[in-house]
C-alpha positions in Angstrom: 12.6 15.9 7.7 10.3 12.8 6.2 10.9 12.4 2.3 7.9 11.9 0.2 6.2 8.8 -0.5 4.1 8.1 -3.6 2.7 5.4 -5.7 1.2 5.1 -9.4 -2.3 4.7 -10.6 -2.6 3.2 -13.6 -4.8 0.7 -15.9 -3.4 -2.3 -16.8 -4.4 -5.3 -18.6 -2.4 -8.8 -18.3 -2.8 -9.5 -22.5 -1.8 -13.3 -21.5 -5.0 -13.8 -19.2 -7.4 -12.0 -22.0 -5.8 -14.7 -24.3 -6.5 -17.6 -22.2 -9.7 -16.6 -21.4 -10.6 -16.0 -24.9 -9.5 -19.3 -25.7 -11.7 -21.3 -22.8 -14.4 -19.2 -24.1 -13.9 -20.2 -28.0 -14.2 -24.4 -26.5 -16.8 -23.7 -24.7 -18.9 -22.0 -27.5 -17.6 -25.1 -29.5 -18.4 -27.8 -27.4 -22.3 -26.5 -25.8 -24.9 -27.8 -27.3 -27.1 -24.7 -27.3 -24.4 -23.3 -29.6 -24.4 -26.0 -32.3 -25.4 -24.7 -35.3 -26.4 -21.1 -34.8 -22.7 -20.0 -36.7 -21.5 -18.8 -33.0 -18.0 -17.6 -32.5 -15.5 -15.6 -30.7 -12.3 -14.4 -32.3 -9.6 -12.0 -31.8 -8.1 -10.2 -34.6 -5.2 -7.7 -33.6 -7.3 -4.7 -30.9 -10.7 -5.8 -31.4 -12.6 -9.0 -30.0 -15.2 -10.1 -32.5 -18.4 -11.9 -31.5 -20.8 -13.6 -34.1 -23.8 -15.2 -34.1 -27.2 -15.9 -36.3 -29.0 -13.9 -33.8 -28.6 -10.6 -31.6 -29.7 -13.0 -28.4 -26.7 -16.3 -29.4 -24.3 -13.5 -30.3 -25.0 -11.6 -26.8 -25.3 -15.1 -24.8 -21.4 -15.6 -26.6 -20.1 -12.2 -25.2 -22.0 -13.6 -21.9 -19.6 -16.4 -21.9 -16.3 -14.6 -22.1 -17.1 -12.2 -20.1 -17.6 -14.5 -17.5 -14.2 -16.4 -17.9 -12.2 -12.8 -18.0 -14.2 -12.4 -14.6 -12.6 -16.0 -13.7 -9.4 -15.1 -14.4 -9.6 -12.1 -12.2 -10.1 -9.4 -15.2 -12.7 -6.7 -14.4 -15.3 -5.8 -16.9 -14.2 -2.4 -16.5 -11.9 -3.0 -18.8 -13.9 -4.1 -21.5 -15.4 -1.5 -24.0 -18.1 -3.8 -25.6 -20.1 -2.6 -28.5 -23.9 -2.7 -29.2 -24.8 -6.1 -31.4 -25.2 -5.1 -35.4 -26.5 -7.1 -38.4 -23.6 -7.9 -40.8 -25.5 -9.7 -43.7 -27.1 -13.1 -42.3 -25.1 -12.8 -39.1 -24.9 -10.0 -35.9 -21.8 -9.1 -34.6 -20.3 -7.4 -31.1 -17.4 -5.8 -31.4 -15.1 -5.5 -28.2 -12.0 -4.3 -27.3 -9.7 -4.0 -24.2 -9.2 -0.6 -22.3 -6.1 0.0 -21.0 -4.8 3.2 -19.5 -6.2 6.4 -18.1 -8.1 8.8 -20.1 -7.1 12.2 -19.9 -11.2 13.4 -18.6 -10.7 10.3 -16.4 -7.5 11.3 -14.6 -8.9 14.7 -14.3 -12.1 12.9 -12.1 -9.5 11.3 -10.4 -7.1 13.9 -9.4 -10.5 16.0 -8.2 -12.0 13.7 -6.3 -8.2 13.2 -4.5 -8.1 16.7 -4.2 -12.2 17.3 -2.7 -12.3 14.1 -0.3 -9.0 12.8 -0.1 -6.2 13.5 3.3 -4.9 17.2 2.9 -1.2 17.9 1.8 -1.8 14.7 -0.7 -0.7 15.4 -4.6 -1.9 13.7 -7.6 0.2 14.8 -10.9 -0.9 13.3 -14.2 1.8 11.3 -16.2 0.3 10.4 -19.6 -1.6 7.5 -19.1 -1.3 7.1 -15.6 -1.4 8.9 -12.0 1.5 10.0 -9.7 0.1 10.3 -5.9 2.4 11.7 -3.2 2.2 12.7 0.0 4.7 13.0 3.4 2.2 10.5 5.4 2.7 7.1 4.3 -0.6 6.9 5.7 -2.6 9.3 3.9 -1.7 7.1 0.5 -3.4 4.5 2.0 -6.6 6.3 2.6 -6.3 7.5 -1.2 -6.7 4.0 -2.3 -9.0 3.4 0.5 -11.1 6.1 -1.3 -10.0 5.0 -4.9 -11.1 1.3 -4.1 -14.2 2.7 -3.0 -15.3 5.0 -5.3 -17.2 4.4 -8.4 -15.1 5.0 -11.7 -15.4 3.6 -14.8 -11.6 2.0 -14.9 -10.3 -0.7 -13.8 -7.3 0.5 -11.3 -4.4 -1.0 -10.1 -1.6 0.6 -7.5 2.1 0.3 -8.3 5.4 1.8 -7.4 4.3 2.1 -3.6 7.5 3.6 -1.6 
């Protein structure tokens, strides 16, 4: 008789690598010309990541730039929930934040999709934030994150706990 394997889906965000990238993008802003001037700046105060700028295009070009070092230090952009660019007085800001975790109508896509397209005699349970996936094949788990890798979702996902 084969026990069950299983593994978690989840959402995770390493905080250290949003922090290191926030701070090569805050000398880079600094330090290019094209910036000089044009009150351009990137700063994080406690969930939200704050972009500002004299105009909607500087303040959009600065959200550019971070999101290209998160990208760098392998973050997806999947994981971050930017705002739309708003006038604040003489400046426009971007508001940002990091997602991290499962929503609840997400999990649900996720656990249906499993369910429609996924290896039968596969379960997906949800546990708060995250996904439980088991199955008695070790091999149909593998096709699940074949097919969770593959499909389009709006989270970044990462598989844990494999045994």
């Amino acid at each position: 008789m084969a026990s069950e394997s299983s593994f978690d889906v989840v959402s995770k965000v390493d905080k250290q690598e949003v922090a290191n990238a926030l701070n090569q993008a805050q000398k880079e802003v600094a330090q290019r010309y094209d910036f000089r001037g044009v009150g351009a700046d990137i700063d994080f105060s406690g969930e939200k990541i704050m972009v500002k700028a004299n105009s909607q295009e500087r303040a959009e070009a600065v959200l550019d730039v971070f999101q290209s070092k998160l990208v760098k230090r392998g973050i997806s952009l999947k994981s971050l929930d930017s705002g739309e660019p708003y006038a604040s007085g003489k400046e426009y800001r971007i508001e940002s934040s990091i997602k991290e975790g499962i929503a609840q109508d997400q999990a649900k896509k996720i656990t249906k999709l499993i369910r429609d397209e996924g290896p039968k005699g596969v379960k997906a349970n949800i546990q708060g934030d995250e996904l439980r996936v088991s199955s008695k094949s070790r091999d149909d788990l593998q096709d699940v994150i074949a097919l969770l890798k593959g499909a389009d979702l709006e989270v970044d996902l990462q598989f844990m706990n494999y045994r």
